[in-house]
N, C-alpha and C positions, 0 to 999 in steps of 0.2 A: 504494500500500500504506500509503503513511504516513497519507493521509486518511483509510482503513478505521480506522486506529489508533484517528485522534484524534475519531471517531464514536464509535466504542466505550467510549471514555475515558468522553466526553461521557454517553454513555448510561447507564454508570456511577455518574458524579456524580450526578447526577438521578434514580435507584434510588432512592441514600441520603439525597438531601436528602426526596423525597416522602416516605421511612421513617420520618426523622427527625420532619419536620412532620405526619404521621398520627398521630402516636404522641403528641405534644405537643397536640394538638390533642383526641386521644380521652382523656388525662389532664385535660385543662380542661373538659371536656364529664359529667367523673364526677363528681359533690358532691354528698354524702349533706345529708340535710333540717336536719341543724345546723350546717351554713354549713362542715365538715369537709370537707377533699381523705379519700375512703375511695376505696379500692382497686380500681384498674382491671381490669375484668374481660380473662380472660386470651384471647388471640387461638388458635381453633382452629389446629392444623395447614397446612390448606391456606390459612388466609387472610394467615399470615405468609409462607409459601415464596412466593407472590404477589409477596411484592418482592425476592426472590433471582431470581427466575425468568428476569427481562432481564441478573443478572448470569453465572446460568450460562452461557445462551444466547450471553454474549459469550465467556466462556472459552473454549467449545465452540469456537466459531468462528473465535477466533486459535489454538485447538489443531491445527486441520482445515488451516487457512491457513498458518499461519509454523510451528510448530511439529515436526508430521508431516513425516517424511521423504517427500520423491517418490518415487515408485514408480514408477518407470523400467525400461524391458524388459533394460539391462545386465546383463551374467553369463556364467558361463560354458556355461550351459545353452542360449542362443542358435546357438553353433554347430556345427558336428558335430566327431565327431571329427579331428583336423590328423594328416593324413596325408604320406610323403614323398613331393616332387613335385606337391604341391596349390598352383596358384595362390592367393593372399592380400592383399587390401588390408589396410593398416594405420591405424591412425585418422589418420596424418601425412599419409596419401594414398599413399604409395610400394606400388607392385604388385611380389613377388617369390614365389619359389618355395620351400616349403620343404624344406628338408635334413636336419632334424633338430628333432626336438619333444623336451625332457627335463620331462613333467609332474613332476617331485620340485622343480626347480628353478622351474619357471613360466615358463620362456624358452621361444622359439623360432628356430632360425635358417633367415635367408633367404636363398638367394642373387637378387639385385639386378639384377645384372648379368651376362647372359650370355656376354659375350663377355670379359670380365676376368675373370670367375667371382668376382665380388665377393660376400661373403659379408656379415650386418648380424645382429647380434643384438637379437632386440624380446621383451617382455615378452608372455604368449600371450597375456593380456586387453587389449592395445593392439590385436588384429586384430579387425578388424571385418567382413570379407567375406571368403569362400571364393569364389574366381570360378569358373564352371564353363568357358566359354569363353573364345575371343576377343571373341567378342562385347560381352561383359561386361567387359571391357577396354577396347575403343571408347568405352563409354557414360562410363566413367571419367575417359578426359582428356579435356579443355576441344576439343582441335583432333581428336578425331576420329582422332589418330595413336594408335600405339602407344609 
């Protein structure tokens, strides 16, 4: 990324140096017949923007690149409604049950652990999967266990 930068950079300078030196150059190149600097004629419309042209282009392009937010499929519109007793992975990886969803607060609680009845409260935009089975459980852990 940083290379793209210092291209850009580069391609920059050298916009405003050619500007500069076309411009000095079409001012030497105008001398009325008394040996007088008279008055350089004035550059249409499209033939000035010609050398902004590469600068917008570069704007553009670190706007597109670094600038702009990703757009990332994140939200809450991703998953269905959390219902009680719906299996749930959490972005941490841990798999629980829900017990209680309070949308006003944005929580959600899980229970963990079945047999202790361990209960976890997680933020509802940290869950990332609705499991529908077991199945989908397996695929989950590393060893294939539950």
């Amino acid at each position: 990324m940083y290379y793209l930068y210092s291209i850009l950079c580069l391609l920059l300078v050298q916009t405003k140096a050619t500007s500069a030196g076309s411009a000095a150059a079409a001012a030497s190149d105008v001398i009325d017949a008394a040996g007088g600097a008279a008055a350089a004629p004035q550059p249409s419309f499209f033939e000035s923007m010609i050398y902004f042209l590469p600068a917008m282009l570069a704007m553009m392009l670190v706007y597109l690149l670094i600038m702009k937010p990703p757009a990332k499929g994140g939200g809450k519109g991703d998953l269905p409604e959390l219902k009680k007793n719906d299996r749930v992975v959490t972005a941490g990886g841990i798999v629980g049950t829900v017990v209680k969803n309070d949308p006003e607060s944005d929580t959600t609680t899980l229970r963990v652990d079945e047999s202790s009845n361990a209960r976890m409260q997680f933020l509802t935009s940290s869950i990332v999967k609705v499991l529908s089975d077991e199945k989908d459980i397996k695929e989950k852990s590393p060893s294939g266990k539950k």
